[in-house]
C-alpha positions in Angstrom: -42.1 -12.2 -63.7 -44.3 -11.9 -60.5 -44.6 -15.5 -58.8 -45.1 -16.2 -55.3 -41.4 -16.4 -54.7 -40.9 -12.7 -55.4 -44.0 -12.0 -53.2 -42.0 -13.4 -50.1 -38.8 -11.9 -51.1 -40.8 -8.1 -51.2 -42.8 -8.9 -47.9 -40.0 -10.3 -46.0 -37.7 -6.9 -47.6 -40.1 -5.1 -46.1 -40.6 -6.5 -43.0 -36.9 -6.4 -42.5 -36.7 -2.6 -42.8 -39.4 -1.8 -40.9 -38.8 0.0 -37.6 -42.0 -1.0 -35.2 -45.0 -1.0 -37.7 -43.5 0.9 -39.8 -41.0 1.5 -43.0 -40.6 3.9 -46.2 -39.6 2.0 -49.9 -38.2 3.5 -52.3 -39.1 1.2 -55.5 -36.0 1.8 -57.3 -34.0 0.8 -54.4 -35.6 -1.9 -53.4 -35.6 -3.2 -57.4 -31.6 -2.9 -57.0 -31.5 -5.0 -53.8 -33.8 -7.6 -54.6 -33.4 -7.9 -58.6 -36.7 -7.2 -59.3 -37.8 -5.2 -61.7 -39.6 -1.9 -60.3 -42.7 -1.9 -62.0 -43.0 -5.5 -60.1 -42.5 -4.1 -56.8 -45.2 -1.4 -57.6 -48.0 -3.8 -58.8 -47.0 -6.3 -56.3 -47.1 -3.4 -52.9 -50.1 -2.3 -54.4 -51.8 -6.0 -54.2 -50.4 -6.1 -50.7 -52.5 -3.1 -49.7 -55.4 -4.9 -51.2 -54.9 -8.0 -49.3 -54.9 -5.8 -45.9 -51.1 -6.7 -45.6 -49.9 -3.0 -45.4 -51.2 0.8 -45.9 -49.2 3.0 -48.6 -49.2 6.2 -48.6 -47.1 7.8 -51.3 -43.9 10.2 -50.1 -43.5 11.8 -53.1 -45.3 12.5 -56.5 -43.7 11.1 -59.5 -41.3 8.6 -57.7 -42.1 5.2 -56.0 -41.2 6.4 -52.5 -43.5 5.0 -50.3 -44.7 5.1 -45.8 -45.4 1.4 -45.4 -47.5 0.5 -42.4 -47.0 -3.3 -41.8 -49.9 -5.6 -40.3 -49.6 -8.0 -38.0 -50.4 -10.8 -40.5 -47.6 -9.5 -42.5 -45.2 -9.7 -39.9 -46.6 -13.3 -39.6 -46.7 -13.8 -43.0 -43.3 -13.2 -43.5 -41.6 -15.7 -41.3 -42.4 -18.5 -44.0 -42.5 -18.5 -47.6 -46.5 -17.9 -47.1 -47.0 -17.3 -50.5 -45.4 -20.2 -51.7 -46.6 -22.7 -49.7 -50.5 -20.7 -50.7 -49.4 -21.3 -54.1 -48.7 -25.3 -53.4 -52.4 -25.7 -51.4 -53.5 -24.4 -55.0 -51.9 -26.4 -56.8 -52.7 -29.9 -55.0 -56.5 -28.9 -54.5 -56.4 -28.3 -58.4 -54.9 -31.9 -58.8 -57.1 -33.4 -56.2 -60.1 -31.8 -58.2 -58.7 -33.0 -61.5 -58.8 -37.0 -60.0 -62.2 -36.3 -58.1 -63.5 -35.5 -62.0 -61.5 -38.7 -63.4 -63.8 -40.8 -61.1 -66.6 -39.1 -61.7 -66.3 -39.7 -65.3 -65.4 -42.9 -64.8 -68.7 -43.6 -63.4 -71.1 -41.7 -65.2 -70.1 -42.1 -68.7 -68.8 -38.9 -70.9 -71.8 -38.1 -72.1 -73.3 -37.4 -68.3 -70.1 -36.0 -67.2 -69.9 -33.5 -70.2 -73.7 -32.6 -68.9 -72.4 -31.8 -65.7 -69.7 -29.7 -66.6 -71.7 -27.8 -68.6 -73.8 -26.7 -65.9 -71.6 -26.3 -63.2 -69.8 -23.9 -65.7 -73.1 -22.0 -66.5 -73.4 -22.0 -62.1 -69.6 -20.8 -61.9 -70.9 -18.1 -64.4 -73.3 -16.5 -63.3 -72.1 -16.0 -59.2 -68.7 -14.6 -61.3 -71.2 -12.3 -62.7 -73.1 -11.9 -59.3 -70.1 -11.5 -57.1 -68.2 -8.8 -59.1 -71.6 -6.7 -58.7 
């Protein structure tokens, strides 16, 4: 299972093979050392590159062997669990959101706040719609 655990373990593998900027990765390897399974490591590099943590570019056709050029924000980023501590500031926004909405309810009735949510779902909609354009 990806979680934001095995995110830090594969950044911080990384970062601790690198020599400068830079590092290769075989996927198979790196599955062995950190007890991750490989097709993880793959998804999870390849969200990296998204996230302007790293550039891949692929060694070798058929096998996960990849050149890994590091960032300085993943450097940075793997000197904490960064991913975890993302996934708590998640997690206790959601929950503060969740008791904002309790109040809110609580003052407006059901009926109201059923209203509300209703259109700010329609809102949340439709810039999901615009923003993936």
């Amino acid at each position: 299972m990806i979680t934001p655990q095995v995110r830090d373990e594969i950044l911080k593998y990384l970062v601790s093979t690198r020599n400068g900027l830079h590092t290769t990765i075989k996927c198979k390897d790196a599955a062995t050392a950190l007890n991750i399974e490989e097709a993880f490591i793959v998804a999870i590099l390849s969200e990296f590159e998204k996230e302007n943590l790293i550039m891949l570019m692929s060694i070798a056709d058929g096998v996960h062997w990849y050149s890994v050029t590091l960032t300085a924000k993943a450097i940075e980023y793997s000197q904490t669990p960064w991913f975890q501590a993302k996934a708590e500031v998640e997690r206790m926004q959601i929950e503060k959101l969740i008791e904002e909405l309790d109040q809110i309810k609580n003052q407006i009735g059901l009926e109201r706040y059923n209203s509300v949510i209703n259109s700010l779902s329609l809102i949340v909609g439709v810039f999901g719609l615009v923003s993936s354009k």
